[in-house]
mmCIF file of the N, C-alpha and C atoms, coordinates in Angstrom:
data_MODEL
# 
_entry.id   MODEL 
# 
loop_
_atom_site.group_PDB 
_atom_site.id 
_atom_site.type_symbol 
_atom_site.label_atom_id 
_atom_site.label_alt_id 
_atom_site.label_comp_id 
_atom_site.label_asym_id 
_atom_site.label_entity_id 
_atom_site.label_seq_id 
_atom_site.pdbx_PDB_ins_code 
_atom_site.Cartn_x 
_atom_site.Cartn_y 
_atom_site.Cartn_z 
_atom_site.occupancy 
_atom_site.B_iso_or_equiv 
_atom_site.pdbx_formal_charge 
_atom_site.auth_seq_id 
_atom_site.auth_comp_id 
_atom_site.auth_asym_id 
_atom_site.auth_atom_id 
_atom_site.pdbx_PDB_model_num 
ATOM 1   N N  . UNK A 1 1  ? 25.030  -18.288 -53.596 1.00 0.00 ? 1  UNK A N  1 
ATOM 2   C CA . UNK A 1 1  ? 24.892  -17.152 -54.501 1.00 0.00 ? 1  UNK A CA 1 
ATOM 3   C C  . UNK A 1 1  ? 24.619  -15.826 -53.796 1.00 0.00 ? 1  UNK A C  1 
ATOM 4   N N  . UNK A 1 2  ? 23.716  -15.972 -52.558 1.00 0.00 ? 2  UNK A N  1 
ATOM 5   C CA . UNK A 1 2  ? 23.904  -14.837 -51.827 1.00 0.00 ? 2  UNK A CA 1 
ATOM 6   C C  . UNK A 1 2  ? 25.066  -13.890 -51.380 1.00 0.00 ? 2  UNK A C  1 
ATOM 7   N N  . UNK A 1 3  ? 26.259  -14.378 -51.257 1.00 0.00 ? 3  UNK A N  1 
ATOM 8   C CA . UNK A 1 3  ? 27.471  -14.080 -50.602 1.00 0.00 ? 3  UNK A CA 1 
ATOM 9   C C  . UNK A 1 3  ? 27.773  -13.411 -51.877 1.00 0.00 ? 3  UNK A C  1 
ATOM 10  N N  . UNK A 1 4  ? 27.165  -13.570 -52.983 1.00 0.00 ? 4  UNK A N  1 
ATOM 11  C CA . UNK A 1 4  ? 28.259  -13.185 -54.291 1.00 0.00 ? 4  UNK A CA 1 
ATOM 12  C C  . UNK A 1 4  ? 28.188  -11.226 -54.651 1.00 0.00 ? 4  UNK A C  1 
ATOM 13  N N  . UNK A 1 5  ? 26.672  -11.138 -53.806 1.00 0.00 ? 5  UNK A N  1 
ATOM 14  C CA . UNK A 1 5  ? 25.650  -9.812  -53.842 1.00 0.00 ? 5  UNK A CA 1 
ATOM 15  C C  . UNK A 1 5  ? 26.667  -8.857  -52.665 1.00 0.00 ? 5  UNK A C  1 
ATOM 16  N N  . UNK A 1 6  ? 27.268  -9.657  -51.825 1.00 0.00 ? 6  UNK A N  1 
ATOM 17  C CA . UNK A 1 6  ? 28.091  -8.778  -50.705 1.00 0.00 ? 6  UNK A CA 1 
ATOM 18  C C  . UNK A 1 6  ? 30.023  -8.553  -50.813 1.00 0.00 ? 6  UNK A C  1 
ATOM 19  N N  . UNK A 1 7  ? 30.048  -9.407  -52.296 1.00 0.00 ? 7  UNK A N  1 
ATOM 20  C CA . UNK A 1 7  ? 31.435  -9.457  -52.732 1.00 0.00 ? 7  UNK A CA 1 
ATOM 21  C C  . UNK A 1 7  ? 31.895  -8.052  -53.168 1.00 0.00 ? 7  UNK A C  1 
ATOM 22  N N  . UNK A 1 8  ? 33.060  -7.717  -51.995 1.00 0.00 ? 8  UNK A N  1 
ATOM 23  C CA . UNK A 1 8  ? 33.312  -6.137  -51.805 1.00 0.00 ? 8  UNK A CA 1 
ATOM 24  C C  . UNK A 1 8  ? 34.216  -5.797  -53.637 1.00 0.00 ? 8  UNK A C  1 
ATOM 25  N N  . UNK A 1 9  ? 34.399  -6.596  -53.935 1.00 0.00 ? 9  UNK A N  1 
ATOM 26  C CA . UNK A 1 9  ? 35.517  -6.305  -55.956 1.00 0.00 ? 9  UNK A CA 1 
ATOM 27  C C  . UNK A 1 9  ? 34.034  -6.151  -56.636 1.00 0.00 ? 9  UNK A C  1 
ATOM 28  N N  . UNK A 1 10 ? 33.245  -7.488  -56.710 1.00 0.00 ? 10 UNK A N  1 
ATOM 29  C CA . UNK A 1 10 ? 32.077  -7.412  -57.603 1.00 0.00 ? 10 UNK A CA 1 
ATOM 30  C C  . UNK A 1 10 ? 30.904  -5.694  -57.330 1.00 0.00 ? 10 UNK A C  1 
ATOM 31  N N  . UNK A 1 11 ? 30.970  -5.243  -56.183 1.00 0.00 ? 11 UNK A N  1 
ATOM 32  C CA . UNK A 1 11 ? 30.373  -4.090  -55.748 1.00 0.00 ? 11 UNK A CA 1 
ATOM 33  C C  . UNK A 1 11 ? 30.915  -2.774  -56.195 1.00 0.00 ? 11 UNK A C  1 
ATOM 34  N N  . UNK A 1 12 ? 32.268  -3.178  -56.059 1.00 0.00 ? 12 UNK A N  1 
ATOM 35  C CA . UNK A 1 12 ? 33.107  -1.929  -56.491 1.00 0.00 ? 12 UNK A CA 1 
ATOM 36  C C  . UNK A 1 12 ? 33.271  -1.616  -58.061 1.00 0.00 ? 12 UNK A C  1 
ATOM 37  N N  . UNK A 1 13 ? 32.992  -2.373  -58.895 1.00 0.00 ? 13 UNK A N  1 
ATOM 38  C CA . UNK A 1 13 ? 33.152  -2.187  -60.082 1.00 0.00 ? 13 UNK A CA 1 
ATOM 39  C C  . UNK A 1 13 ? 32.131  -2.387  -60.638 1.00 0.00 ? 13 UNK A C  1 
ATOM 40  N N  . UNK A 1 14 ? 30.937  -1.503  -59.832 1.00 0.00 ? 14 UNK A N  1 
ATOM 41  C CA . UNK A 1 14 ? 29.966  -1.188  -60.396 1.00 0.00 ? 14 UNK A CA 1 
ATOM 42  C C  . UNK A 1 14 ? 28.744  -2.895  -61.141 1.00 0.00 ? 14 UNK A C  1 
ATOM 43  N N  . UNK A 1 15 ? 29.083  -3.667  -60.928 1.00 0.00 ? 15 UNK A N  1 
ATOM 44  C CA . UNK A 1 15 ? 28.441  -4.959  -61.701 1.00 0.00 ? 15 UNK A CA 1 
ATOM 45  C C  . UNK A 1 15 ? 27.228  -5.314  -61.149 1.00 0.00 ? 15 UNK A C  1 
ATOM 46  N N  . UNK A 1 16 ? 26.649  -5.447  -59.879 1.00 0.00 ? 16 UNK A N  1 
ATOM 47  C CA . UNK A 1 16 ? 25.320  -5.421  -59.896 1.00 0.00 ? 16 UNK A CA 1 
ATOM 48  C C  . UNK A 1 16 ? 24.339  -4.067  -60.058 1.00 0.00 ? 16 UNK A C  1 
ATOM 49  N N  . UNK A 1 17 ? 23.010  -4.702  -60.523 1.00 0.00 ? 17 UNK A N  1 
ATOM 50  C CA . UNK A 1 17 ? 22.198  -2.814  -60.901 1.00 0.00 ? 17 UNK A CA 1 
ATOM 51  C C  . UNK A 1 17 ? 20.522  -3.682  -60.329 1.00 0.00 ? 17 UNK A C  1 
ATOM 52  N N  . UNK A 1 18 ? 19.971  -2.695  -59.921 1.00 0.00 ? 18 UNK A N  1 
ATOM 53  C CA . UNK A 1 18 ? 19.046  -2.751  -58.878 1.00 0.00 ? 18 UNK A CA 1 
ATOM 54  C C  . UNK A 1 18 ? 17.995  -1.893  -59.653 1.00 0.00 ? 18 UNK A C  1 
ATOM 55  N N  . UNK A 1 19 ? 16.789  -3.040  -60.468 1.00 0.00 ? 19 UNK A N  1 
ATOM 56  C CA . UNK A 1 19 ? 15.761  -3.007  -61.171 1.00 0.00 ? 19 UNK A CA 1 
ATOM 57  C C  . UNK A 1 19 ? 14.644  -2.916  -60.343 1.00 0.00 ? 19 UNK A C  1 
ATOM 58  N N  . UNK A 1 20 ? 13.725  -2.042  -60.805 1.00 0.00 ? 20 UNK A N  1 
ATOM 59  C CA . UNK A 1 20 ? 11.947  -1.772  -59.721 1.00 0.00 ? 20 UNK A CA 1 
ATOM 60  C C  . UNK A 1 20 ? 11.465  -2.604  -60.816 1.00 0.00 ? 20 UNK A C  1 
ATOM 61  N N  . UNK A 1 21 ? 10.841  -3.670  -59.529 1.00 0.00 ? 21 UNK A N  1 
ATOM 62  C CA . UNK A 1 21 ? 9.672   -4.702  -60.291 1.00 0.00 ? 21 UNK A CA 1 
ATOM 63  C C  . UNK A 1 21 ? 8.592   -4.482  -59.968 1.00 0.00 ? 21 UNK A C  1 
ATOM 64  N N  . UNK A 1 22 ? 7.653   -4.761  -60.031 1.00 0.00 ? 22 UNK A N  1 
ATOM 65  C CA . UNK A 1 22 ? 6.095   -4.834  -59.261 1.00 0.00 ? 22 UNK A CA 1 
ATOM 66  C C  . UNK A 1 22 ? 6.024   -5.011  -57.990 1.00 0.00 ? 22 UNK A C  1 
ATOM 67  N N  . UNK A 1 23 ? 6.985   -5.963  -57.786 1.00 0.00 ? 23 UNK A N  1 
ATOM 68  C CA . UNK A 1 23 ? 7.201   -6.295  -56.451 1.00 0.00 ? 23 UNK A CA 1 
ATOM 69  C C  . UNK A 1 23 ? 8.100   -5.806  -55.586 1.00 0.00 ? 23 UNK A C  1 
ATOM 70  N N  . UNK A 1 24 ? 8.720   -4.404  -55.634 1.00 0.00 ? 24 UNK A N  1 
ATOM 71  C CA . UNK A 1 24 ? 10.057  -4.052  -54.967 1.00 0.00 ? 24 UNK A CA 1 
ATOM 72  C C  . UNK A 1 24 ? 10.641  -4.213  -55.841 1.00 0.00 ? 24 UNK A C  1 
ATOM 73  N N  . UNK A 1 25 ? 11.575  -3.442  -55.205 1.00 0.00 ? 25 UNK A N  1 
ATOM 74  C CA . UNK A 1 25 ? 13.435  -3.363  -56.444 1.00 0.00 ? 25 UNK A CA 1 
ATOM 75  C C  . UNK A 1 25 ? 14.433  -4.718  -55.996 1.00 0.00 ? 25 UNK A C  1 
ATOM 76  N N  . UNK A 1 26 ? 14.911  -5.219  -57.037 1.00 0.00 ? 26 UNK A N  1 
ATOM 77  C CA . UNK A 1 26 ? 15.430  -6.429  -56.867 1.00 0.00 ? 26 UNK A CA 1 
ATOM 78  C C  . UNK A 1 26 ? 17.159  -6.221  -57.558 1.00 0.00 ? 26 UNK A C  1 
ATOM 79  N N  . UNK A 1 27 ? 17.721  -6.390  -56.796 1.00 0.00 ? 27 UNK A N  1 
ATOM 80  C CA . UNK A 1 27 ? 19.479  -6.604  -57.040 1.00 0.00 ? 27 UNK A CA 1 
ATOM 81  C C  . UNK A 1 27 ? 20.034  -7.071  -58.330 1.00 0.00 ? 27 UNK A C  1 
ATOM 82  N N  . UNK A 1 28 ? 20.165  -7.326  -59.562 1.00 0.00 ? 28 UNK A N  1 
ATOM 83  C CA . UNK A 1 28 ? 20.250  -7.886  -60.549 1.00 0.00 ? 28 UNK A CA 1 
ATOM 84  C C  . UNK A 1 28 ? 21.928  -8.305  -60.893 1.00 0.00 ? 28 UNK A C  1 
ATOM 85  N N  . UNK A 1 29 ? 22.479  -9.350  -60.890 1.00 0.00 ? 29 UNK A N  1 
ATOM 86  C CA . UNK A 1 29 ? 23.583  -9.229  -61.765 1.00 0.00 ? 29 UNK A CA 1 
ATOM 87  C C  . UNK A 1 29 ? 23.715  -8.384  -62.789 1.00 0.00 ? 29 UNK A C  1 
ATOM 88  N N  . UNK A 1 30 ? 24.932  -7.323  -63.039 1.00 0.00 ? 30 UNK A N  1 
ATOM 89  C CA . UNK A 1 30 ? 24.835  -6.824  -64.092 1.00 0.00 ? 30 UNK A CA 1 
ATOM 90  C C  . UNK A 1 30 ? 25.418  -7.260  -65.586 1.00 0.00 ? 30 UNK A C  1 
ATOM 91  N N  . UNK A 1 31 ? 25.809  -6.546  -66.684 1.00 0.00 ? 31 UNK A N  1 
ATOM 92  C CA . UNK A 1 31 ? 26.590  -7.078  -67.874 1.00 0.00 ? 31 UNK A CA 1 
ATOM 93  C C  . UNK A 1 31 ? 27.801  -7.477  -67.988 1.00 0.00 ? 31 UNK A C  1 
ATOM 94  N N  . UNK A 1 32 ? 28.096  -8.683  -67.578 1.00 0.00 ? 32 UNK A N  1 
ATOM 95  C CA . UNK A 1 32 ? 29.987  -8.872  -67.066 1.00 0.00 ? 32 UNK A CA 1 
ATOM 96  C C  . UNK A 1 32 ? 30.997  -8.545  -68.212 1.00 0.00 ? 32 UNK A C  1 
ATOM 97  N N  . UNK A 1 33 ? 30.560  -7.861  -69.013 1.00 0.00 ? 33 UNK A N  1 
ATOM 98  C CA . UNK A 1 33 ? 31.800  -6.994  -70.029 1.00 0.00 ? 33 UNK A CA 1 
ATOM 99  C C  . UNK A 1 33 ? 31.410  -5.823  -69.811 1.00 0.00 ? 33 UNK A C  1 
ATOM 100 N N  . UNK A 1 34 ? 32.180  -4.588  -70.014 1.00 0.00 ? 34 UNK A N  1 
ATOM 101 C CA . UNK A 1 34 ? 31.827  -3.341  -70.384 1.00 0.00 ? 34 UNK A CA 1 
ATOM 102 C C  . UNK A 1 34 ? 32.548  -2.552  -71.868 1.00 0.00 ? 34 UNK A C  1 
ATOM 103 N N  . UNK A 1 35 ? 31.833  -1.868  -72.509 1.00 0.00 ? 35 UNK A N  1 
ATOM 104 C CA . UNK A 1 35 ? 32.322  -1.477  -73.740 1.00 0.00 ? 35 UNK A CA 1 
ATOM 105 C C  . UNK A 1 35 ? 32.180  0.323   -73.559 1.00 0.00 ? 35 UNK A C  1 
ATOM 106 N N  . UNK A 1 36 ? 33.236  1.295   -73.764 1.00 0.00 ? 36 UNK A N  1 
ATOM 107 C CA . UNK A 1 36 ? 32.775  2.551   -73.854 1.00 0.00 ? 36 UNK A CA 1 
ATOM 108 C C  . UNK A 1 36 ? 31.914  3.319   -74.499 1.00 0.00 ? 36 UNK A C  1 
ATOM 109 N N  . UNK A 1 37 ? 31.818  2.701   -75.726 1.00 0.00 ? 37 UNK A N  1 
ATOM 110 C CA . UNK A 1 37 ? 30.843  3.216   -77.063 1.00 0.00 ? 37 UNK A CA 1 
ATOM 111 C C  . UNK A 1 37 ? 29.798  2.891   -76.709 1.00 0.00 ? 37 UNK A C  1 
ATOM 112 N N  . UNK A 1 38 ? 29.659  0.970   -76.159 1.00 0.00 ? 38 UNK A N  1 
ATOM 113 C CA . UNK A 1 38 ? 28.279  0.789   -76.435 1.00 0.00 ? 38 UNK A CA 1 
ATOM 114 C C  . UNK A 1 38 ? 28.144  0.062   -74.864 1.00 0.00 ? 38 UNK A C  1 
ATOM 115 N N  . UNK A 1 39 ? 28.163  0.889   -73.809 1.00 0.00 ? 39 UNK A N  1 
ATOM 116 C CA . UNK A 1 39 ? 27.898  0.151   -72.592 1.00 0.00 ? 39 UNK A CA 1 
ATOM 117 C C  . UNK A 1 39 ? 26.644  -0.745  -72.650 1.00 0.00 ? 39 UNK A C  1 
ATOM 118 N N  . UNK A 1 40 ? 26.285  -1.970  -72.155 1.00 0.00 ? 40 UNK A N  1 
ATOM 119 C CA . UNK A 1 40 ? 25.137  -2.848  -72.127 1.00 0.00 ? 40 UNK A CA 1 
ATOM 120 C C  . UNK A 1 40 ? 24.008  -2.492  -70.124 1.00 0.00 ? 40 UNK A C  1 
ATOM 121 N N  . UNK A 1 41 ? 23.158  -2.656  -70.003 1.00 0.00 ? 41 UNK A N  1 
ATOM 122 C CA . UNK A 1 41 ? 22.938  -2.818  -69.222 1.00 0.00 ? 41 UNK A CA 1 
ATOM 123 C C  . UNK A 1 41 ? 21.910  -3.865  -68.607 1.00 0.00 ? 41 UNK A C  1 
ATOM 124 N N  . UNK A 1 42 ? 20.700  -3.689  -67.630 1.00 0.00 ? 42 UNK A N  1 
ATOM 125 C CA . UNK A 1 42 ? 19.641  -4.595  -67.696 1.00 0.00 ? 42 UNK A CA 1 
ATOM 126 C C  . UNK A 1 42 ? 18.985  -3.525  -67.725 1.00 0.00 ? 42 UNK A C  1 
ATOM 127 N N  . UNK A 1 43 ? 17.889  -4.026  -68.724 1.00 0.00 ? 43 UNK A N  1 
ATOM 128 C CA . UNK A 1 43 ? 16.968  -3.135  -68.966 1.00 0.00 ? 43 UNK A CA 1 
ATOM 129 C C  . UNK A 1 43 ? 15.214  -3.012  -68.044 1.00 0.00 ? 43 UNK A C  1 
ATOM 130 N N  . UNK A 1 44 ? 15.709  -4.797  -67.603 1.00 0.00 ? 44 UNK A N  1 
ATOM 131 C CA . UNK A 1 44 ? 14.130  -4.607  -66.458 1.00 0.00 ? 44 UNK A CA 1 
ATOM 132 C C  . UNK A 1 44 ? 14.101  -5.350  -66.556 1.00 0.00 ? 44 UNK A C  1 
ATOM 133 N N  . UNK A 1 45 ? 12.991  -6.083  -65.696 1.00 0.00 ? 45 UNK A N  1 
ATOM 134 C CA . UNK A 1 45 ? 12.765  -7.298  -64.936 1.00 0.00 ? 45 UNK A CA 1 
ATOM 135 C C  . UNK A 1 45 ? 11.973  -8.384  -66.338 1.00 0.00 ? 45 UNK A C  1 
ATOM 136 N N  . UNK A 1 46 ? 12.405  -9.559  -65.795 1.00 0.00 ? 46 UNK A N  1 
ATOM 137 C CA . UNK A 1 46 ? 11.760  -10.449 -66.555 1.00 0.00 ? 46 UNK A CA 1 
ATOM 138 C C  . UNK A 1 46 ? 10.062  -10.627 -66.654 1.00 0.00 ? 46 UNK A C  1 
ATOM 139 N N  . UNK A 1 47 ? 9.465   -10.908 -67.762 1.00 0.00 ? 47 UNK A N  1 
ATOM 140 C CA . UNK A 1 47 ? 8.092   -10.603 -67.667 1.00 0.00 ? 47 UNK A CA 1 
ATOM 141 C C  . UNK A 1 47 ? 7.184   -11.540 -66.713 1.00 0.00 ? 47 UNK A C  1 
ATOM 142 N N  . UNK A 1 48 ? 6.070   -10.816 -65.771 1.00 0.00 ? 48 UNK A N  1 
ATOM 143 C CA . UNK A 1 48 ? 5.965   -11.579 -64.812 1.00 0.00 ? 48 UNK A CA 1 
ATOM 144 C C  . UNK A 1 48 ? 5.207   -13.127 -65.472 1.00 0.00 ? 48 UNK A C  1 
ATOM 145 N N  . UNK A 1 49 ? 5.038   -13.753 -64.488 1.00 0.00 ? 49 UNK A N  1 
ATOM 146 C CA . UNK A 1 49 ? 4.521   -15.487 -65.063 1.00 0.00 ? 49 UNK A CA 1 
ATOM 147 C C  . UNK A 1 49 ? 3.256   -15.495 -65.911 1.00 0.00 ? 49 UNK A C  1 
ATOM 148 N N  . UNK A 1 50 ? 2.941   -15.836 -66.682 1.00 0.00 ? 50 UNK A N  1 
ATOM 149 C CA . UNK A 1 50 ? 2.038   -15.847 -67.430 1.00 0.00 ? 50 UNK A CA 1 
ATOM 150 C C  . UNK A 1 50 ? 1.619   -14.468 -68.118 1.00 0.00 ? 50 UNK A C  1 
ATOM 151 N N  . UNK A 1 51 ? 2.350   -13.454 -68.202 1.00 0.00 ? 51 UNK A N  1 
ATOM 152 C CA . UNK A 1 51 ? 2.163   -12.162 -68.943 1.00 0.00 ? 51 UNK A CA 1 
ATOM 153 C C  . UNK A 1 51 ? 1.951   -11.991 -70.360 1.00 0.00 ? 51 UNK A C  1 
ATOM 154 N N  . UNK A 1 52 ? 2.643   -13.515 -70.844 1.00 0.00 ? 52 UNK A N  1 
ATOM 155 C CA . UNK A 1 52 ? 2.775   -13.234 -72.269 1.00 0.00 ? 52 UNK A CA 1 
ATOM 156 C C  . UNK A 1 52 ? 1.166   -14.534 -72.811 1.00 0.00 ? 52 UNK A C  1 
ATOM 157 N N  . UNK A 1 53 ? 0.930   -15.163 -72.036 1.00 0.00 ? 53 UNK A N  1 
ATOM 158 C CA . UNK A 1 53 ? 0.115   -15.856 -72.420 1.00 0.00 ? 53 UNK A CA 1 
ATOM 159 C C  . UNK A 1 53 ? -1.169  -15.728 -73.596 1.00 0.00 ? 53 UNK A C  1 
ATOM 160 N N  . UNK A 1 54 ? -1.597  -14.053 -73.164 1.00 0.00 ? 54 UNK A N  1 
ATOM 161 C CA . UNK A 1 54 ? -2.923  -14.299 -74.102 1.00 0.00 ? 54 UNK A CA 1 
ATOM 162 C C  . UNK A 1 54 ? -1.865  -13.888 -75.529 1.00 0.00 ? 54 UNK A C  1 
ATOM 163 N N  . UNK A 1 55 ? -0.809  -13.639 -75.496 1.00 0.00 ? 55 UNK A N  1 
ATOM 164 C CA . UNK A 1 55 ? -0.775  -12.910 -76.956 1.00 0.00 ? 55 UNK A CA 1 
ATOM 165 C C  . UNK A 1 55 ? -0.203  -14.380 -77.734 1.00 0.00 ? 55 UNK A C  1 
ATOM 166 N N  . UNK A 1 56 ? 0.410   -15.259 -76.892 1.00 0.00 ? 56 UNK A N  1 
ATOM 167 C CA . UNK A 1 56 ? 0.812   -16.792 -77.179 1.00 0.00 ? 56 UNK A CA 1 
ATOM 168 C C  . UNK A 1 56 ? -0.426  -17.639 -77.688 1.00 0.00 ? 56 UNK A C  1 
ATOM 169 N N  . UNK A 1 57 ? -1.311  -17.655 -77.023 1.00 0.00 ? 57 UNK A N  1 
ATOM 170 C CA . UNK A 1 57 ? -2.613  -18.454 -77.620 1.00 0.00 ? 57 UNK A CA 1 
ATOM 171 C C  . UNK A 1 57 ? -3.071  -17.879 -78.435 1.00 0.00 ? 57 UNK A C  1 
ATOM 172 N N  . UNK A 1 58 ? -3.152  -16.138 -78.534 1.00 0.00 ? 58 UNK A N  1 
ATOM 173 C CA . UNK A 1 58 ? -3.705  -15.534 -80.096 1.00 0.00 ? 58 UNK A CA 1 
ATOM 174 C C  . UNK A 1 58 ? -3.041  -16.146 -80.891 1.00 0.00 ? 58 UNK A C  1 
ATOM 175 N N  . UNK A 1 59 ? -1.678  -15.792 -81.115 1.00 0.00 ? 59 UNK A N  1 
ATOM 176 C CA . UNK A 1 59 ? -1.001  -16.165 -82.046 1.00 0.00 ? 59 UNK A CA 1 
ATOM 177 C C  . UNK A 1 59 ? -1.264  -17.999 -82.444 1.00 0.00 ? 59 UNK A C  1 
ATOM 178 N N  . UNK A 1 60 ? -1.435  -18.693 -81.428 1.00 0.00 ? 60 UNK A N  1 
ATOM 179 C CA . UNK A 1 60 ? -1.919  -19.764 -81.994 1.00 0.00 ? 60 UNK A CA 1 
ATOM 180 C C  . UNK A 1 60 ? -3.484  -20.481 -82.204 1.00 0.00 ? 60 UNK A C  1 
ATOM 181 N N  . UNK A 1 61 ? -4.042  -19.129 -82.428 1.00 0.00 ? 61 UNK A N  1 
ATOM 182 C CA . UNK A 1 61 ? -5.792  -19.057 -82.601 1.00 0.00 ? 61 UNK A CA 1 
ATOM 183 C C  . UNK A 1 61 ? -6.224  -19.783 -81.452 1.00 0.00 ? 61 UNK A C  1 
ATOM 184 N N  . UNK A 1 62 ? -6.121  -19.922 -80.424 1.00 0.00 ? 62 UNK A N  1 
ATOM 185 C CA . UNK A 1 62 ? -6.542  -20.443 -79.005 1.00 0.00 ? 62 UNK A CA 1 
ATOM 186 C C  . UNK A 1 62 ? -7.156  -19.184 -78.007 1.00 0.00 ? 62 UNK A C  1 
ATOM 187 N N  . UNK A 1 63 ? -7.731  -18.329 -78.479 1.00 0.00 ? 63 UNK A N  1 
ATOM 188 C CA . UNK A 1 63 ? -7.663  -17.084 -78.041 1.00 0.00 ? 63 UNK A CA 1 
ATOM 189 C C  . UNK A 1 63 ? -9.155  -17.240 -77.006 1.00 0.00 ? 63 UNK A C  1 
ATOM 190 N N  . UNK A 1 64 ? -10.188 -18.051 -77.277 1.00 0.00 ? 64 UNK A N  1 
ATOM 191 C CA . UNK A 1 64 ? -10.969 -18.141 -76.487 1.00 0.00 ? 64 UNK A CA 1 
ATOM 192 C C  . UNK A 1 64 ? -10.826 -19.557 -75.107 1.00 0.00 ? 64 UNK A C  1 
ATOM 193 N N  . UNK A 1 65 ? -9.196  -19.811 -75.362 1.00 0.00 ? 65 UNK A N  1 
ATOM 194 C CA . UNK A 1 65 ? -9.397  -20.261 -74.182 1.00 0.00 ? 65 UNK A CA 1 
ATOM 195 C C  . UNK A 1 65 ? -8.778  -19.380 -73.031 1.00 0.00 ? 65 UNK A C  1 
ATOM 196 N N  . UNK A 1 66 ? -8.215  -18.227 -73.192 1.00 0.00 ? 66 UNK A N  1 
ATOM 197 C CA . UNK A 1 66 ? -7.629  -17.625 -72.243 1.00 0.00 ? 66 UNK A CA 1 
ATOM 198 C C  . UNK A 1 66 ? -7.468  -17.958 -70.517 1.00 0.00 ? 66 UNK A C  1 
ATOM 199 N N  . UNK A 1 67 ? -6.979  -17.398 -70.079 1.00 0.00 ? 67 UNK A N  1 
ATOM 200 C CA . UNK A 1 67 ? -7.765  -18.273 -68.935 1.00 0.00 ? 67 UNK A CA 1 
ATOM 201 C C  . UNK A 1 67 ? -8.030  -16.515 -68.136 1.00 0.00 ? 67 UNK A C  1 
ATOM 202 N N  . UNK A 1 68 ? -9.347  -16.647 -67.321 1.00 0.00 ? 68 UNK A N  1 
ATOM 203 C CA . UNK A 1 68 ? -9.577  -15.254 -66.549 1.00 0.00 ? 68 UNK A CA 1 
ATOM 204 C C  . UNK A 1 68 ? -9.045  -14.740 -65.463 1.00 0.00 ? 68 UNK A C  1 
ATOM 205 N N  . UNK A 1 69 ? -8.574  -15.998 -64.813 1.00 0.00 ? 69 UNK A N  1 
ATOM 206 C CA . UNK A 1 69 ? -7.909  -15.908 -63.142 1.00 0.00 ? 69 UNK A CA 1 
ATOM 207 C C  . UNK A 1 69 ? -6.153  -15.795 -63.764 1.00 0.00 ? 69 UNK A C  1 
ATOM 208 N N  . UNK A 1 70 ? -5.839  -16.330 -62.427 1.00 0.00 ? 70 UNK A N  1 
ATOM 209 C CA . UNK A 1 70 ? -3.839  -16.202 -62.667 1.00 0.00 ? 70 UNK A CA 1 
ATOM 210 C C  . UNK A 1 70 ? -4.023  -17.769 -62.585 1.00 0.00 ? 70 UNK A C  1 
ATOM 211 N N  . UNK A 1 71 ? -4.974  -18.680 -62.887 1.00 0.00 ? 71 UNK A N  1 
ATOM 212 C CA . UNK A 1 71 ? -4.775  -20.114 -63.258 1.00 0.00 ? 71 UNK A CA 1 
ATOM 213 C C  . UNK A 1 71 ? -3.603  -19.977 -64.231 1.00 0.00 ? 71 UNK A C  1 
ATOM 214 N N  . UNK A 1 72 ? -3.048  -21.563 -64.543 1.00 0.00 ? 72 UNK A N  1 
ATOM 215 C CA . UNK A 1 72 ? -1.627  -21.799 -65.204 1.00 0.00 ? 72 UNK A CA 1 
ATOM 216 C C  . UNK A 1 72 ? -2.815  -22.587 -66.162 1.00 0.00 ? 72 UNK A C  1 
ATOM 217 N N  . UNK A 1 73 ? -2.195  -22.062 -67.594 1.00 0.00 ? 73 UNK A N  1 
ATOM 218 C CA . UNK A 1 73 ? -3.002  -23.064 -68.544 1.00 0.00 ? 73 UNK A CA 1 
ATOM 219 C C  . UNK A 1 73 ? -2.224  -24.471 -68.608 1.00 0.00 ? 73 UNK A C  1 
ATOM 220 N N  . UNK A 1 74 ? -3.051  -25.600 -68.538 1.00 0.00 ? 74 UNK A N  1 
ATOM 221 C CA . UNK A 1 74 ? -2.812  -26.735 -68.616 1.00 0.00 ? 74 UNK A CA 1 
ATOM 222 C C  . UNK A 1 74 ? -3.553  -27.654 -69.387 1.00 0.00 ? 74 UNK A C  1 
# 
């Protein structure tokens, strides 16, 4: 999959787009259709690991088990 990031057609026609994460900017596949009216793009990085957690256990009244560290709830 690496080789696919240095493919001189896939480069030229604009298809990968290069998102700032927390961690550095990361290369992204881009939207493999394009539309004039309504171009698509990536809008940003996937949410980091466990980001969504406390609002997941609110929602399922588990809210005091949160966890305080970057532990993985288990």
């Amino acid at each position: 999959p690496d080789a696919l990031f240095d493919d001189p057609h896939l480069n030229a026609v604009g298809m990968f787009e290069t998102i700032d994460t927390p961690h550095g900017p990361v290369k992204f596949p881009g939207v493999p259709t394009w539309f004039s009216r309504t171009p698509g793009k990536v809008r940003g990085p996937a949410p980091e690991l466990g980001a969504d957690t406390a609002a997941v256990l609110d929602e399922l009244g588990l809210t005091a088990q949160v966890p305080t560290s970057d532990a993985a709830v288990g």
